[in-house]
C-alpha positions as CSV (number, residue, x, y, z in Angstrom):
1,X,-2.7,46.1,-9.5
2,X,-0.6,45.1,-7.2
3,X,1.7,41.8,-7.8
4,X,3.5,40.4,-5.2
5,X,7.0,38.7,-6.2
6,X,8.7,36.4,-3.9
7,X,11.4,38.5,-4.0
8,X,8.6,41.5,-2.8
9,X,8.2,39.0,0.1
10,X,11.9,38.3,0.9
11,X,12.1,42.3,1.0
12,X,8.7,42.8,3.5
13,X,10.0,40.0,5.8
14,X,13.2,41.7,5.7
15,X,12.3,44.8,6.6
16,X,9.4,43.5,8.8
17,X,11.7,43.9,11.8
18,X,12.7,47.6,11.3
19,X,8.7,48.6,10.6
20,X,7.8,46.3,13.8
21,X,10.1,48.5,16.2
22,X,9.3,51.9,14.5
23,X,5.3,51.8,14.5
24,X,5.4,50.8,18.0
25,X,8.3,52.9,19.5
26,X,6.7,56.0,17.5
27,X,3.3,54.7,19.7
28,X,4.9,54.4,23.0
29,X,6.5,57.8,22.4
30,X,3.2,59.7,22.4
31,X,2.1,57.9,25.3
32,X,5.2,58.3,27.5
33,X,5.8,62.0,26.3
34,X,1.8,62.7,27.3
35,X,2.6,61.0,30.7
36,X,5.5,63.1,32.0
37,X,3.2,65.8,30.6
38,X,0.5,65.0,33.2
39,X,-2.2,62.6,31.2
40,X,-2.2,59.3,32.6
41,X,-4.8,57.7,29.9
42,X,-2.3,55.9,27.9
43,X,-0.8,54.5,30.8
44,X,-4.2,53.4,32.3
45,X,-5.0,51.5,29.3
46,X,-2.1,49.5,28.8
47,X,-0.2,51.3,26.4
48,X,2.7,52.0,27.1
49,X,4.6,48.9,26.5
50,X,6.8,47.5,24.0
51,X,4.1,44.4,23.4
52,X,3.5,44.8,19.9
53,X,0.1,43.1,19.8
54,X,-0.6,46.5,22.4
55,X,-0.3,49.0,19.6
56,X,-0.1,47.3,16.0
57,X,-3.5,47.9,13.4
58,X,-3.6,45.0,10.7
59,X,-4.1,47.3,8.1
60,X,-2.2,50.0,9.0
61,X,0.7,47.3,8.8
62,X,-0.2,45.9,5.3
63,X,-0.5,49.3,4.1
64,X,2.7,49.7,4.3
65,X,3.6,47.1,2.1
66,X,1.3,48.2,-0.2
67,X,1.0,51.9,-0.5
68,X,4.6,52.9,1.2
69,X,3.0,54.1,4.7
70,X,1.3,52.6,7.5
71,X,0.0,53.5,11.2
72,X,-0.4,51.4,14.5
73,X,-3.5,51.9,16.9
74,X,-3.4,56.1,17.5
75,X,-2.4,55.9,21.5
76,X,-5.3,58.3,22.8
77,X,-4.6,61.4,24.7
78,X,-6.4,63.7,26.5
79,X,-5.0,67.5,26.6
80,X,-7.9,68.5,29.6
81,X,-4.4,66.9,31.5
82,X,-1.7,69.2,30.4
83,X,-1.3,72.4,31.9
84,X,-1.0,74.4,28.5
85,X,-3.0,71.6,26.3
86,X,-1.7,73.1,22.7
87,X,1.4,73.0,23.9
88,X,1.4,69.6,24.9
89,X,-0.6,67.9,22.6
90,X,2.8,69.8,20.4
91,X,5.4,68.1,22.4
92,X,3.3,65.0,22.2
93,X,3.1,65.0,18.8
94,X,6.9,65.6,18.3
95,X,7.9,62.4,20.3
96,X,6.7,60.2,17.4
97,X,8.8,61.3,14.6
98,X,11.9,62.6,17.3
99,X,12.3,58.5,18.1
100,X,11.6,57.4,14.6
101,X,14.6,59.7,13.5
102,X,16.8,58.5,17.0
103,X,16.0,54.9,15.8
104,X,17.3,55.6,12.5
105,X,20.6,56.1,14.3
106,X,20.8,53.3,15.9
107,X,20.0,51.2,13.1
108,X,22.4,53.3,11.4
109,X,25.2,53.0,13.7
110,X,24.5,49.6,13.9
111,X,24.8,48.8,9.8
112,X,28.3,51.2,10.2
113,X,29.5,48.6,13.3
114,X,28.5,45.2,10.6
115,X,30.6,47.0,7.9
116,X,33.4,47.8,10.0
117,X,33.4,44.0,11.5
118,X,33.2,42.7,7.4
119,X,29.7,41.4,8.3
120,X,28.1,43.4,5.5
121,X,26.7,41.1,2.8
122,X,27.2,37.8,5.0
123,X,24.4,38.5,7.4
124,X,21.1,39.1,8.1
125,X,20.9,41.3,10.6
126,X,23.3,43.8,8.4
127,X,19.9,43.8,5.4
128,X,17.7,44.6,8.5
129,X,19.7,47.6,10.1
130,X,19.7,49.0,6.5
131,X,16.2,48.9,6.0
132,X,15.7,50.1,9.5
133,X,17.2,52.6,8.8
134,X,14.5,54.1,5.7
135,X,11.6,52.7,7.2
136,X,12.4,54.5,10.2
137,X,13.0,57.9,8.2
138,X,10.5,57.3,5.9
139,X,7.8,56.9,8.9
140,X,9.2,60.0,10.9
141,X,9.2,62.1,8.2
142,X,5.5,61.2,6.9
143,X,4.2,61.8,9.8
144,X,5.4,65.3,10.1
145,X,3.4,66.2,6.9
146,X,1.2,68.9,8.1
147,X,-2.1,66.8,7.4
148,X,-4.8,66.2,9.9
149,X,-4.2,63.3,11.7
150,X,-0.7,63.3,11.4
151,X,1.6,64.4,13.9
152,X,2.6,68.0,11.6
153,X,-0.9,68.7,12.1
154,X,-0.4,69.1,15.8
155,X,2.5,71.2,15.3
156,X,1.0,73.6,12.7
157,X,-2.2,73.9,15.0
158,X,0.2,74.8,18.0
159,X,0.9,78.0,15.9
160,X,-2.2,78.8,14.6
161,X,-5.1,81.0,16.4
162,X,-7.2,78.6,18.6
163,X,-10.6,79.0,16.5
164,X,-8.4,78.3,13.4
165,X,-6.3,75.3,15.0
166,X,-9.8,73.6,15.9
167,X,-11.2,74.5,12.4
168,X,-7.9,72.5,10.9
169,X,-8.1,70.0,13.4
170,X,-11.6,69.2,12.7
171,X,-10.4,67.9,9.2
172,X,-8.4,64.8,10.9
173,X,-11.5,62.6,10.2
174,X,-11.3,62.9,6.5
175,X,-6.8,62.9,6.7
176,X,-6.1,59.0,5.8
177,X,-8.6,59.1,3.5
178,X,-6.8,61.9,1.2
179,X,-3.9,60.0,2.0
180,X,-4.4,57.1,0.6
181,X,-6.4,58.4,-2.4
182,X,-3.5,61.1,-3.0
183,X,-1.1,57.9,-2.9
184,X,-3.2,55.6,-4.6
185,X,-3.3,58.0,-7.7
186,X,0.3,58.5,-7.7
187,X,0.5,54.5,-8.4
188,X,-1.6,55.2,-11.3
189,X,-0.1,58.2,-13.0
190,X,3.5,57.7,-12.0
191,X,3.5,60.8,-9.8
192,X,3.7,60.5,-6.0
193,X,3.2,63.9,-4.6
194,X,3.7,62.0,-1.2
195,X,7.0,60.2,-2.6
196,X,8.3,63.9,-4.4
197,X,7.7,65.3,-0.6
198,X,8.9,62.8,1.5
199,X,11.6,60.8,-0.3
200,X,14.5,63.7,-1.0
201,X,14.5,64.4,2.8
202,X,14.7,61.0,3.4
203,X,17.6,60.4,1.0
204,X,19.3,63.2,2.4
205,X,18.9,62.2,5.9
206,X,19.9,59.0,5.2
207,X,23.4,61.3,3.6
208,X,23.9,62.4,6.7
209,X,23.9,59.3,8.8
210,X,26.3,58.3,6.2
211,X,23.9,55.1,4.7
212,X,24.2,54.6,0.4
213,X,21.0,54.2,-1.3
């Protein structure tokens, strides 16, 4: 099912670097965000730093490779800190895909500096700012799908009456599952509803921060 080419393995450790700084950047973002916010559990557990091995979950890395998304170790939060908890656990929620989409930038503006240097083509660094750029996009965007676990979810709930939000909340054990089976199935029929919802905002971010596909 799946057959791994070693040009597919040129690509991964290509765009290895890219996925490497958004799955833990999008981690340290939650944490930090839930800090100012008044909850201090990420930050007494070690979590937020930039040490990858900190926040990075084996599978959630391969899956990436393998079904086009992919998770680190869920930074935990507690909203009995914030002083309006929905709200917070909102805001926290945001900070994910908000630096996912700001590292897209830089990634862009750094492929934008390569080509006005001529460095495009001869360099290795110009491939990974290109792909940091999509996996970065790609990563924000999924996770504002408004699916339990995912960082939408939160943002759905925050609107939602509180006996409803916890009802839809309640469904995040069962969210990666659906996931991955709704994904899995678009490999088999040729129909990604995830890839149909995620990749034209992708491609038209990507527009706007003026990178070709």
């Amino acid at each position: 099912m799946f057959d791994i080419t070693a040009q597919d393995i040129q690509l991964y450790l290509i765009m290895a670097p890219g996925l490497l700084i958004a799955l833990v950047c999008h981690e340290v973002a939650h944490g930090f965000v839930a800090y100012l916010l008044g909850d201090p559990t990420a930050k007494s557990q070690g979590r937020l730093t930039l040490n990858p091995l900190k926040h990075l979950d084996p599978i959630g890395t391969l899956a990436f490779f393998f079904v086009q998304f992919g998770w680190a170790r869920p930074v935990p939060v507690n909203a009995g800190y914030f002083a309006k908890p929905r709200q917070g656990m909102m805001l926290t929620a945001m900070a994910g895909p908000g630096v996912n989409f700001l590292l897209a930038a830089l990634f862009a503006l750094a492929f934008h500096i390569m080509v006005a240097f001529n460095l495009d083509g001869r360099s290795a660094f110009y491939a990974v700012a290109y792909y940091g750029v999509f996996v970065n996009l790609i990563l924000g965007v999924f996770n504002l799908l408004p699916i339990p676990p995912l960082d939408g979810s939160n943002v759905v709930a925050y609107f939602l009456p509180p006996k409803a939000a916890y009802t839809f909340m309640s469904l995040s054990r069962y969210g990666f599952v659906i996931l991955i089976g709704i994904i899995l199935l678009g490999r088999f029929t040729g129909f990604s509803l995830v890839g149909e919802l995620i990749l034209p905002v992708v491609h038209f971010m990507a527009s706007l921060l003026g990178i070709p596909m």
